[in-house]
C-alpha positions as CSV (number, residue, x, y, z in Angstrom):
1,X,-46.4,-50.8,-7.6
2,X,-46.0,-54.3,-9.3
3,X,-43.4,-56.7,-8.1
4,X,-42.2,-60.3,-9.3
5,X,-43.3,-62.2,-5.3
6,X,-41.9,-65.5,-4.4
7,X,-44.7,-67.9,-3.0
8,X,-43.1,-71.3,-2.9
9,X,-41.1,-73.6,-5.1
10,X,-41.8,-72.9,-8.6
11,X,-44.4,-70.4,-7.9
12,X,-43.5,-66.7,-8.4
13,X,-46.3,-64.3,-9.5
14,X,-46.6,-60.6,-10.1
15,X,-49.0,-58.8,-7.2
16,X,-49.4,-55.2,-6.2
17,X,-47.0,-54.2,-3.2
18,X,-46.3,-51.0,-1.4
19,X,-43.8,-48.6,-3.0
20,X,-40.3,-48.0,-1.6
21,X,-39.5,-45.1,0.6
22,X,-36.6,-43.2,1.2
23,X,-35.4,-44.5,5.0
24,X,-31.4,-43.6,5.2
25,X,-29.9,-40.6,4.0
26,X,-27.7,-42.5,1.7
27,X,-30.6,-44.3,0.0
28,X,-32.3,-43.5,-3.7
29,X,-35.3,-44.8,-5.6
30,X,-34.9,-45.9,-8.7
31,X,-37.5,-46.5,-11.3
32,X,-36.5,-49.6,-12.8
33,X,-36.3,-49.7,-16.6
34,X,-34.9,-53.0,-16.9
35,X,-34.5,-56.6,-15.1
36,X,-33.1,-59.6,-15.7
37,X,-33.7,-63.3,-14.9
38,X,-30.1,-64.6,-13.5
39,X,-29.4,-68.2,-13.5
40,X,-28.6,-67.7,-9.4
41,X,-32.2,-66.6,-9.2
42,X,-33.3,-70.2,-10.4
43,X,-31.6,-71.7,-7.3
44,X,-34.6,-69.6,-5.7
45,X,-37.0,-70.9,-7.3
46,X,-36.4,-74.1,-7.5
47,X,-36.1,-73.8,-3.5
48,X,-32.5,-74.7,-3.1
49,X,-31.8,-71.5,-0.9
50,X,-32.9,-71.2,2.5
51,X,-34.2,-68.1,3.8
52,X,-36.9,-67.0,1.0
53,X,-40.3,-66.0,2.2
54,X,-43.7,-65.5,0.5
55,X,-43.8,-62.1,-0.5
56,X,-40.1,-61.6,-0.8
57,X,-39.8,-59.4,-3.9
58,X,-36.7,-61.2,-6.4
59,X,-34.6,-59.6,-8.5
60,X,-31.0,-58.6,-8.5
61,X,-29.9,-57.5,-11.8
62,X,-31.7,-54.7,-13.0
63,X,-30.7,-50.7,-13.4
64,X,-33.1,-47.6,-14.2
65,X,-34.2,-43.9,-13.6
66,X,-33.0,-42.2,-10.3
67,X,-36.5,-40.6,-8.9
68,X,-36.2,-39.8,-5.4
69,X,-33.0,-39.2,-3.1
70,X,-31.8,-38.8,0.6
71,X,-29.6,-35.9,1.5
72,X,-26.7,-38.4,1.8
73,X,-27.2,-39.6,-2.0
74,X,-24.7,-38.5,-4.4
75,X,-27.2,-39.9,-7.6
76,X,-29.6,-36.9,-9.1
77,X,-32.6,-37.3,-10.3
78,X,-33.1,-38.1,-13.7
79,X,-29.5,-40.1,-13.9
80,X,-29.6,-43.3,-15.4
81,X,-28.0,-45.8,-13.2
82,X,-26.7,-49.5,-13.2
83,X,-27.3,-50.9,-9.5
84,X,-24.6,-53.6,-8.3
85,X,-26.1,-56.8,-6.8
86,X,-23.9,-56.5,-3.9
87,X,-25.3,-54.0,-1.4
88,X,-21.8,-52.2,-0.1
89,X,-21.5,-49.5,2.7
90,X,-18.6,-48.3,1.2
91,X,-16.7,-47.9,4.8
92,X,-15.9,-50.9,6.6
93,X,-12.2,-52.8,5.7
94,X,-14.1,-55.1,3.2
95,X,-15.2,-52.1,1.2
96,X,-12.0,-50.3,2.0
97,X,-9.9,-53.3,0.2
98,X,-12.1,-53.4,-2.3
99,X,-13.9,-56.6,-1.2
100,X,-17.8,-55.2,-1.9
101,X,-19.2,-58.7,-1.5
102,X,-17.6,-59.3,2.1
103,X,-19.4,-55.7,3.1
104,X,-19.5,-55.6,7.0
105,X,-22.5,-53.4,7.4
106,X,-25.2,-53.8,4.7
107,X,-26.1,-57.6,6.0
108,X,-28.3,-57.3,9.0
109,X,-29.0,-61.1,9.2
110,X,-25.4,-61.4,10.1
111,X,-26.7,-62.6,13.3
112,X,-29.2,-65.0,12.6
113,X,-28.1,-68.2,14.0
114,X,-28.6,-69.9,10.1
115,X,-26.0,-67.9,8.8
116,X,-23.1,-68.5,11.4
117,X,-23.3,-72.6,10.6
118,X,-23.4,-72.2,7.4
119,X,-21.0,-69.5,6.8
120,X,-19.0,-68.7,9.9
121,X,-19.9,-65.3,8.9
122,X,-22.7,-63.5,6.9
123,X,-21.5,-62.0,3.3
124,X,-23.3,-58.6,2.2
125,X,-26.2,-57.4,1.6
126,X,-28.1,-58.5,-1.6
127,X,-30.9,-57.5,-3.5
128,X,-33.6,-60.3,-3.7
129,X,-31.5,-62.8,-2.4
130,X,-33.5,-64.2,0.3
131,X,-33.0,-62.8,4.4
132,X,-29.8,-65.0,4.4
133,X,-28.4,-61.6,2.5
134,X,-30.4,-59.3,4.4
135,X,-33.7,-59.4,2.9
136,X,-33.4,-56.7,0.6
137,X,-36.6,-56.4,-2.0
138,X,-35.2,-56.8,-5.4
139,X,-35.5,-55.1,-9.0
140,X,-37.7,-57.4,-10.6
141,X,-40.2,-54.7,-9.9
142,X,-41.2,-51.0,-10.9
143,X,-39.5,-49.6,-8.1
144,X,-36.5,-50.2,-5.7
145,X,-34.8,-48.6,-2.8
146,X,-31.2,-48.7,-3.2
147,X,-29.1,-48.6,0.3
148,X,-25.8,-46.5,0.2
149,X,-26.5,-45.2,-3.4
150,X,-23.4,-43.5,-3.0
151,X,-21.2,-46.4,-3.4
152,X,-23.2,-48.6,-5.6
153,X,-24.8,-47.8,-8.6
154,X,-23.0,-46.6,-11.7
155,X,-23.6,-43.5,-14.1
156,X,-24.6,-44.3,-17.4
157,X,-23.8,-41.8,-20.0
158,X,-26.2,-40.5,-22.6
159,X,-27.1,-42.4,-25.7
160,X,-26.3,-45.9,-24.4
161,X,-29.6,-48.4,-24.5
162,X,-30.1,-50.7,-21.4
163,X,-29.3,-53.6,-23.1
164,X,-25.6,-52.6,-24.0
165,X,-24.9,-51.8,-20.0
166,X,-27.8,-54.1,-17.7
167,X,-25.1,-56.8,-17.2
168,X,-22.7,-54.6,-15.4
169,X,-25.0,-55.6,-12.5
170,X,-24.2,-58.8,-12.3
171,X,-23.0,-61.3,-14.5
172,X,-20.5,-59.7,-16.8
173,X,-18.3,-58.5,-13.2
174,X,-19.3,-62.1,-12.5
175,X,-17.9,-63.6,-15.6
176,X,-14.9,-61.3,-15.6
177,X,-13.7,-61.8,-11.8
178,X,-14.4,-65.1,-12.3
179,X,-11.3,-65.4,-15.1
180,X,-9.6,-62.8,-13.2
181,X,-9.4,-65.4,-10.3
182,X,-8.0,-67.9,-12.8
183,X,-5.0,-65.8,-13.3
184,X,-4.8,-66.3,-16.9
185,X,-2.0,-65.5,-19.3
186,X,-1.2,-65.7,-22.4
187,X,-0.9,-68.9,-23.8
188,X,-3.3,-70.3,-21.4
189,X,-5.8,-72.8,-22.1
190,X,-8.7,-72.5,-19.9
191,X,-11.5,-74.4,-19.8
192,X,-15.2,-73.3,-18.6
193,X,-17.5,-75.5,-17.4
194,X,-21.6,-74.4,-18.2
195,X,-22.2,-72.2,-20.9
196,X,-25.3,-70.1,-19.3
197,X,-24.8,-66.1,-19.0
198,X,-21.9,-65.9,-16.4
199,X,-19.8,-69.1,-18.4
200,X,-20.2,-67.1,-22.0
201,X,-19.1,-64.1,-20.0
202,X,-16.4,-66.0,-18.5
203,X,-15.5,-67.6,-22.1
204,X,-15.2,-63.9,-23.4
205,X,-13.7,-62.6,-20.5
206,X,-10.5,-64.9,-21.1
207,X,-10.1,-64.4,-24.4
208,X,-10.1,-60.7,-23.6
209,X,-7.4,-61.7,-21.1
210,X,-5.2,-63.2,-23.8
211,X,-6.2,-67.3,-23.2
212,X,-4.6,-69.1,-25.9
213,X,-7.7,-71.9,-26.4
214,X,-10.8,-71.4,-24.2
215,X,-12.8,-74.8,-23.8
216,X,-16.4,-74.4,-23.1
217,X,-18.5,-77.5,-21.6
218,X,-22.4,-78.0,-21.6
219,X,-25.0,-80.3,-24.0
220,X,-27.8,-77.1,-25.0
221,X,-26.7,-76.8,-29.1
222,X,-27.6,-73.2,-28.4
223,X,-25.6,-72.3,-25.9
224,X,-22.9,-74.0,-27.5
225,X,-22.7,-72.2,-30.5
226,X,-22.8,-68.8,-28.8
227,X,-19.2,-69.7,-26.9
228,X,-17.7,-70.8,-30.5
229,X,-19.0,-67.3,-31.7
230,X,-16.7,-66.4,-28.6
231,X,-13.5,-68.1,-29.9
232,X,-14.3,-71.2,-27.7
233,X,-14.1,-74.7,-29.2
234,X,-17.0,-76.6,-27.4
235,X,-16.9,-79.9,-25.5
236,X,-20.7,-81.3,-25.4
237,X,-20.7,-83.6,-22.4
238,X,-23.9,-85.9,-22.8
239,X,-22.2,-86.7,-26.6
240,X,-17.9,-87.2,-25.3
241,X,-16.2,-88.2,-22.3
242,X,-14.9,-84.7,-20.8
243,X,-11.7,-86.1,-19.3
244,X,-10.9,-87.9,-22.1
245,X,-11.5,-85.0,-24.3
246,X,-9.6,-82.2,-22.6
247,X,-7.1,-84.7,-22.3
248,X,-6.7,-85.3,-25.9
249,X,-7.0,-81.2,-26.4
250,X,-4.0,-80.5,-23.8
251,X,-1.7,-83.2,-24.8
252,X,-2.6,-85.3,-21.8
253,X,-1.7,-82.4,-19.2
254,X,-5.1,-80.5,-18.3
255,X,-6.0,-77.0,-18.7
256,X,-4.0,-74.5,-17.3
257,X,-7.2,-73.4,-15.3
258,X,-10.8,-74.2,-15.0
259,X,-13.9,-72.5,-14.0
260,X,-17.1,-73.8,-12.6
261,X,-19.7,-71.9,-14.1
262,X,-22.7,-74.4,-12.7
263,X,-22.6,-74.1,-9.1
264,X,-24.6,-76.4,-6.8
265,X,-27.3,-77.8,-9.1
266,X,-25.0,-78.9,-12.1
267,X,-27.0,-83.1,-11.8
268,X,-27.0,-83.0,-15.8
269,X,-23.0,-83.1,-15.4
270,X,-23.2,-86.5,-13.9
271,X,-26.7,-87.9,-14.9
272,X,-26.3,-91.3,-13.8
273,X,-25.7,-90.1,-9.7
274,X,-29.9,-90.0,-9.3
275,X,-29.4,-90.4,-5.2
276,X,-27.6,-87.6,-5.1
277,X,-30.1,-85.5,-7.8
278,X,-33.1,-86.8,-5.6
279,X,-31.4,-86.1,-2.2
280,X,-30.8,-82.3,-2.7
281,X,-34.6,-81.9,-4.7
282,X,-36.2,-83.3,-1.2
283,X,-34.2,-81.1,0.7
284,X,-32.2,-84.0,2.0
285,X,-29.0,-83.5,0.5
286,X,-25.9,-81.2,0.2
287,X,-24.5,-79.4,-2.6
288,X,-23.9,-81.7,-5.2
289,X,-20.8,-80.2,-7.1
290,X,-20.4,-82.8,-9.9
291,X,-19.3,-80.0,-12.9
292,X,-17.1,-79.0,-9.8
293,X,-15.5,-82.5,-9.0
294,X,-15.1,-83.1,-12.5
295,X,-13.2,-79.3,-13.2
296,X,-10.6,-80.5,-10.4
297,X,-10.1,-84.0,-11.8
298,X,-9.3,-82.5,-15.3
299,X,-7.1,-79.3,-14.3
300,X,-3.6,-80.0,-14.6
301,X,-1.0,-80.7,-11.6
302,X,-0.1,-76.8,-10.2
303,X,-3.1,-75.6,-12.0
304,X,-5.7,-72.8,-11.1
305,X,-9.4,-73.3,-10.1
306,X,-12.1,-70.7,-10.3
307,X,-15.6,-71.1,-8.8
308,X,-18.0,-68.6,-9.5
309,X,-21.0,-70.9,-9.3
310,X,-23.0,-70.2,-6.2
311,X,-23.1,-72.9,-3.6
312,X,-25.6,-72.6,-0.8
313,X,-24.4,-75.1,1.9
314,X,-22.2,-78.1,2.4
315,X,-20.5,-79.8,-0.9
316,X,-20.8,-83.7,-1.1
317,X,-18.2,-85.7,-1.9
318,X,-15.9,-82.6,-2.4
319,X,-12.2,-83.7,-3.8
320,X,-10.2,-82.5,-1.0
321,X,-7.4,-85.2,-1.4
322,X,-7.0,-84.2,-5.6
323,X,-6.7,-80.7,-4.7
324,X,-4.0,-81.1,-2.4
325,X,-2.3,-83.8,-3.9
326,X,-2.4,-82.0,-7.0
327,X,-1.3,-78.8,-5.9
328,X,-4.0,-76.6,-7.2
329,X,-4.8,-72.9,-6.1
330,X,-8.8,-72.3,-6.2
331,X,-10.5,-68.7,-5.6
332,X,-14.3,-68.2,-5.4
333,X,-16.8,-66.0,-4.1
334,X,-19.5,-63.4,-4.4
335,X,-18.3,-61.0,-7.4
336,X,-16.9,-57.1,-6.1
337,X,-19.3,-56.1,-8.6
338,X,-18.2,-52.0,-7.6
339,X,-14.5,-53.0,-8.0
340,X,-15.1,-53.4,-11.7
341,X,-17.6,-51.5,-13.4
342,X,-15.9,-48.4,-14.5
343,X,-13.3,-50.5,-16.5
344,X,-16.2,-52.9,-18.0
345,X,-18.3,-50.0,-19.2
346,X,-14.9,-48.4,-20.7
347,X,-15.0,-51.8,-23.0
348,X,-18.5,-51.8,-23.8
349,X,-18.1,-48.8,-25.4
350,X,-14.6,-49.2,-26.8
351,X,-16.3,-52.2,-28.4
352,X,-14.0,-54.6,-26.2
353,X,-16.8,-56.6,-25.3
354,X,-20.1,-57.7,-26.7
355,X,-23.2,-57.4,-23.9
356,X,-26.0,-57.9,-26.0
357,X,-25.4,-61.2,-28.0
358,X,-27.0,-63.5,-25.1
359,X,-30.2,-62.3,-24.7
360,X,-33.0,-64.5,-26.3
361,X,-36.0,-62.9,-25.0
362,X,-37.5,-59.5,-23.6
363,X,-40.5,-59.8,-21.6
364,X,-43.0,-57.1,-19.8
365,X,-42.9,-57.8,-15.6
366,X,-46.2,-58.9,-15.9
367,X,-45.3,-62.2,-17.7
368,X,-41.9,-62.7,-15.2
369,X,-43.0,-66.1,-14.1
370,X,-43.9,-67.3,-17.9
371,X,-39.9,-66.3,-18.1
372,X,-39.2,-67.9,-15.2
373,X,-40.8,-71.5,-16.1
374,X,-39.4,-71.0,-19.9
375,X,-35.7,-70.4,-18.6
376,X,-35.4,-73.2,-15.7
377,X,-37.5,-75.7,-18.8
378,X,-35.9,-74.8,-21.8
379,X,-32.4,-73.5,-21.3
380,X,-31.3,-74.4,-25.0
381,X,-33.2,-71.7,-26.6
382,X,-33.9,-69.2,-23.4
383,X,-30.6,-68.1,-22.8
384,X,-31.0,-64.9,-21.0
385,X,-34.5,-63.0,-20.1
386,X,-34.7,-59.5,-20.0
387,X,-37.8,-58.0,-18.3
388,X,-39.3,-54.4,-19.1
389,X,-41.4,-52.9,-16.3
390,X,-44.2,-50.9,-17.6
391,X,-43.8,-52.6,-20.7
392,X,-47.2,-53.9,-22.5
393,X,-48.3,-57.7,-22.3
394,X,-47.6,-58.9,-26.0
């Protein structure tokens, strides 16, 4: 089959690799019918994660056509599914509470001694996510095995397209758990920092959730506009001094809560710190969390802090004494994507929510690292890449 390979830093090509096989009872294939480019994936190739080989196949939100399945498989063939990025046994007193991302059984790098420093312990399994998460091949490819596929992937009913349900993969859980963690209520004001997929599905997400004023943060024009067709009013950060700003907008209190919708590579959020920009692009450097530094800063005294960004390692120059001093709650982590699909499809097709309106291109597999190189370089107008496998070159 064809598969989107990792090669090094900025390289990522489509070769020919052996097809999946059916290895576990509980497994499935799945023909993959759609992919997506994730903004997490970028972190991959831009070679900020540790643990990615040459060869490993990338990919984590993606759903398609059930082909093949093991006798412990509840899927059928011919189902369309949506696959969850977390890989979940469904067993274990993570999965049991309902915490799919802390899975204790689908990671088998738990052990390796990387993970233990960096973590203390290993998450769960993830598709394409480097053999920190297990090593699992991802979906940017014409086929995928899918461990425990009687947990993960979600039924999609007839007459739906792809495009209305691919982001229950990923980011819309993402965007919605990450407000969820923000406990918002009404009357709220809530600001989101980075407007890339899982910040406009966090913008939308609160506003669902009855946020009085949502106030979205980041410089692309583009991206911008799409959170003011949320609702959001739009803070552009190269142009205005963001303290100042949400200052003025709260009455010099803060936001009620703020989420971090960058994660570890948010430089253009302090441009002027170039040590710390350089340090992390050698692989010198920690983290550097400046969208995250500047969230706490502006949140008001007894606020709430999301972080759905995705940090790999150790933050520099992390806040600690604001935080406390300030008395804020903060919630993170890797989304329990199987905790909310059911409801999130419900409002997709009630009409609750709107799926479609980020994505700016569709691309055949074959020209995956074209949409790679265009969405790391030009982030204003490539918003969101979908990719078709089996699709023809255009």
């Amino acid at each position: 089959m064809r598969a989107l390979t990792y090669h090094g830093k900025h390289d990522v090509r489509v070769d020919t690799v052996p097809d999946p096989e059916i290895v576990n009872p509980r497994d499935a294939i799945i023909e993959v019918t759609s992919t997506a480019i994730c903004g997490s994936d970028l972190h991959l190739y831009d070679g900020v994660i540790p643990g990615v080989m040459s060869g490993d196949i990338l990919g984590h939100e993606f759903m398609g056509r059930v082909v093949e399945t093991g006798s412990g498989s509840t899927l059928k063939k011919g189902q369309r599914v949506v696959v969850p990025f977390t890989i979940s046994c469904g067993q274990c007193f993570h999965c049991l509470q309902q915490q799919f991302s802390a899975c204790d059984n689908s990671n088998p790098a738990e052990k390796q001694d990387l993970t233990e420093p960096l973590y203390g312990h290993a998450l769960s399994g993830l598709f394409g996510y480097s053999h920190l998460t297990g090593g699992y091949p991802g979906g940017q490819a014409e086929y995928v095995r899918v461990p425990f596929s009687d947990v993960g992937p979600i039924v999609i009913p007839d007459g739906m397209e792809d495009d209305e349900v691919l982001f229950l993969s990923d980011i819309l859980p993402t965007g919605w758990m990450a407000a969820e963690n923000a406990d918002i209520t009404a009357g709220d004001t809530v600001a989101v920092w980075g407007c890339g997929p899982v910040g406009l599905f966090a913008v939308q997400s609160a506003k669902v959730m009855g946020a009085h004023k949502v106030i979205a943060i980041d410089h692309y024009p583009n991206r911008l506009n799409l959170a003011r067709k949320m609702g959001a009013e739009v803070i552009d950060y190269v142009q205005t001094d963001v303290l100042e700003a949400l200052m003025e907008m709260t009455g010099g209190i803060g936001p009620d809560a703020v989420i971090d919708a960058v994660g570890m590579e948010s430089h253009g959020f302090a441009p002027d710190n170039v040590f710390d920009t350089i340090k992390q692009k050698v692989g010198m450097g920690a983290d550097a969390p400046h969208a995250l530094r500047m969230a706490i800063m502006a949140c008001r005294k007894g606020g709430r802090i999301s972080m759905p960004g995705v940090y790999g390692g150790f933050a520099d120059k992390f806040p600690l004494g604001a935080l406390m001093e300030k008395g804020l709650q903060l919630r993170t982590g890797q989304t329990h994507v199987q905790r909310y699909t059911k409801d999130l499809l419900r409002r997709i097709q009630e009409g609750e929510l709107d799926t479609t309106f980020m994505i700016s291109h569709r691309l055949p597999l074959e020209e995956a690292p074209r949409g790679y190189h265009n969405f790391a370089n030009n982030q204003n107008d490539w918003t969101k890449v979908v990719l078709k496998p089996g699709a023809a070159m255009v």
